[in-house]
C-alpha positions, 0 to 999 in steps of 0.5 A, spaced: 474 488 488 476 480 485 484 481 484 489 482 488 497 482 487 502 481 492 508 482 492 513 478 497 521 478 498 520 472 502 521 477 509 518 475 516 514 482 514 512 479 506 509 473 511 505 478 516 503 482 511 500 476 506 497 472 512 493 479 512 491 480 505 488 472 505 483 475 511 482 481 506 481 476 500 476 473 504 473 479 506 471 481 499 471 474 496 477 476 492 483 472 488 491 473 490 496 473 485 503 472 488 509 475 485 517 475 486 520 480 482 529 476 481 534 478 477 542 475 478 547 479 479 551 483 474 556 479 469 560 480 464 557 475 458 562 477 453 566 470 455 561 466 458 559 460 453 553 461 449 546 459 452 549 460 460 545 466 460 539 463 459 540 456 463 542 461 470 536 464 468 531 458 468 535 456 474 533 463 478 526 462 475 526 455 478 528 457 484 525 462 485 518 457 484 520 453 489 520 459 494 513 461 492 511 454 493 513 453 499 511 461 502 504 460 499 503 453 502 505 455 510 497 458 508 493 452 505 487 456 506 489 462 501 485 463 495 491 463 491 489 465 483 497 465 480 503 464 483 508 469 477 516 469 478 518 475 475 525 476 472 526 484 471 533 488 473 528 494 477 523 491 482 518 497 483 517 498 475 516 491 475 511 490 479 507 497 476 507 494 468 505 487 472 498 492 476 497 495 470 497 489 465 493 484 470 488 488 471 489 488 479 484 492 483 488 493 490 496 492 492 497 488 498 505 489 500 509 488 506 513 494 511 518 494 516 521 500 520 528 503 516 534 502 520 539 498 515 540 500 508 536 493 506 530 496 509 531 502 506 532 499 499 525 495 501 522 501 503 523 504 496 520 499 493 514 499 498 514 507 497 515 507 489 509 502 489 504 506 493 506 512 488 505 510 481 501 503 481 495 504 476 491 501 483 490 502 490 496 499 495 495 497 502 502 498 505 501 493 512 506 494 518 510 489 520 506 490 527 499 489 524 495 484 525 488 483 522 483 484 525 476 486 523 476 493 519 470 496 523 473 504 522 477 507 517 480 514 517 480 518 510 485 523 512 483 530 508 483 537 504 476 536 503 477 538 496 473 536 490 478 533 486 478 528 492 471 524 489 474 519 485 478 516 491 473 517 495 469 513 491 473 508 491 474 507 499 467 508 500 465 502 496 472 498 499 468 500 506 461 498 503 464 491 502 468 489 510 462 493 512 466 499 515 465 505 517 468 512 514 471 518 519 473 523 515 479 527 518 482 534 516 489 535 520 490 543 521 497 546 524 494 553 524 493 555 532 486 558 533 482 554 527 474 555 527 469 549 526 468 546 519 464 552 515 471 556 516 472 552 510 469 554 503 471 548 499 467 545 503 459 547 500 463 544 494 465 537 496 462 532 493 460 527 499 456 527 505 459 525 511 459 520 516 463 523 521 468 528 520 473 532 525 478 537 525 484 535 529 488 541 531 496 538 532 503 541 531 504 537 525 500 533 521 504 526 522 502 527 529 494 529 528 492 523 525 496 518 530 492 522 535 486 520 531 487 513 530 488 512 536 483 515 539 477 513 534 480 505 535 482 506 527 483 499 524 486 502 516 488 510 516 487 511 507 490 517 503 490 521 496 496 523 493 494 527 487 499 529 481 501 535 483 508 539 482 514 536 483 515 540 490 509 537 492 509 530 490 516 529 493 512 532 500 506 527 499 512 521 498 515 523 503 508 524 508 506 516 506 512 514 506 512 516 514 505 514 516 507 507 512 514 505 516 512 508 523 505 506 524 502 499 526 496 501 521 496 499 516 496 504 510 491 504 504 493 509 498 489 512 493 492 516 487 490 519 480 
């Protein structure tokens, strides 16, 4: 892992959540990249003087990198590469081609709890990004803090076609020295041990620990096991499944990133 991209709105949250990818940064002897995706509002050119345009641009441009300066200097000691404004009229489709044409190994951003529609636009951004970036993204909690990441729960299906992730987040713990719990959550009452599963003689990894939580619903089975097992980063796969499915994995990430204090690492295919 040597670079990392963090984008910011300039929140408290984006603050928070990038004093923690500076920790990360170091962890792994990594780079960041500080992007701010602008646009300016919607105009009617048609009776603008020519150039007008161009010059509100260059001034939201300036603007906006005198922001990154200032919220990159409240941290002198951040290994920062690049600080990019970034003009584009839709944010999180921005920030997906800028992952994919620099390359990043991992997305760092900041959540906060939706209680107004601001923060639910924010959390759209936050929630598209986890969703379809060519990369891993770490969502950070506005709560959390960093701390050493000694344990991370992979929460699982112990499904083959999960390898790749884990792949992934076992050189990721390699790297901050962690430890990996795998946890499968079952909502059915009575379930047996872990050889009732017939996938599992298929599941192309050995584990370090795993447990089956038994809970009502899976939201409420993990946070049981974070809790108890002092979880520092909880991490999920979302696979490319039917619509239906796709939308009940945006919707469970979505829940886990927005209520919890841990932070929330997301691996897709």
């Amino acid at each position: 892992m040597k670079k990392i991209l963090f984008p910011t709105d300039f929140s408290e949250a984006a603050g928070n959540a990038f004093r923690y990818a500076i920790e990360l940064a170091k962890a792994v002897e990594a780079t960041i990249d500080v992007v701010n995706v602008y646009n300016l509002p919607v105009i009617d050119a048609t009776n603008l003087p020519a150039g007008y345009v161009e010059q509100m641009l260059e001034e939201k441009r300036v603007l906006v990198q005198g922001k990154l300066d200032a919220f990159v200097e409240a941290e002198p000691d951040a290994p920062i590469d690049r600080l990019i404004p970034l003009y584009g009229v839709f944010i999180p489709e921005e920030i997906r081609d800028l992952v994919r044409e620099g390359a990043y190994d991992i997305v760092v951003m900041g959540t906060r709890g939706e209680h107004n529609p601001i923060e639910k636009t924010l959390g759209s951004i936050t929630t598209f990004t986890m969703m379809n970036a060519g990369c891993p993204v770490l969502a950070v909690p506005e709560d959390a803090t960093w701390q050493d990441i000694d344990y991370v729960a992979f929460a699982t299906d112990f499904l083959p076609h999960e390898q790749q992730a884990v792949e992934q987040l076992m050189n990721f713990a390699k790297k901050v020295s962690a430890e990996v719990y795998f946890v499968h959550v079952e909502t059915k009452p009575n379930i047996g041990t872990m050889q009732d599963y017939v996938t599992l003689a298929d599941y192309p990894f050995k584990f370090t620990d795993f447990a089956i939580v038994n809970s009502p619903t899976v939201q409420e089975g993990i946070d049981s096991f974070v809790k108890e097992k002092h979880i520092d980063l909880l991490a999920l796969y979302i696979p490319k499944r039917r619509l239906w499915e796709r939308l009940f994995h945006s919707s469970f990430t979505k829940r886990m990133a927005f209520h919890s204090k841990t932070p929330l690492l997301v691996f897709h295919e």
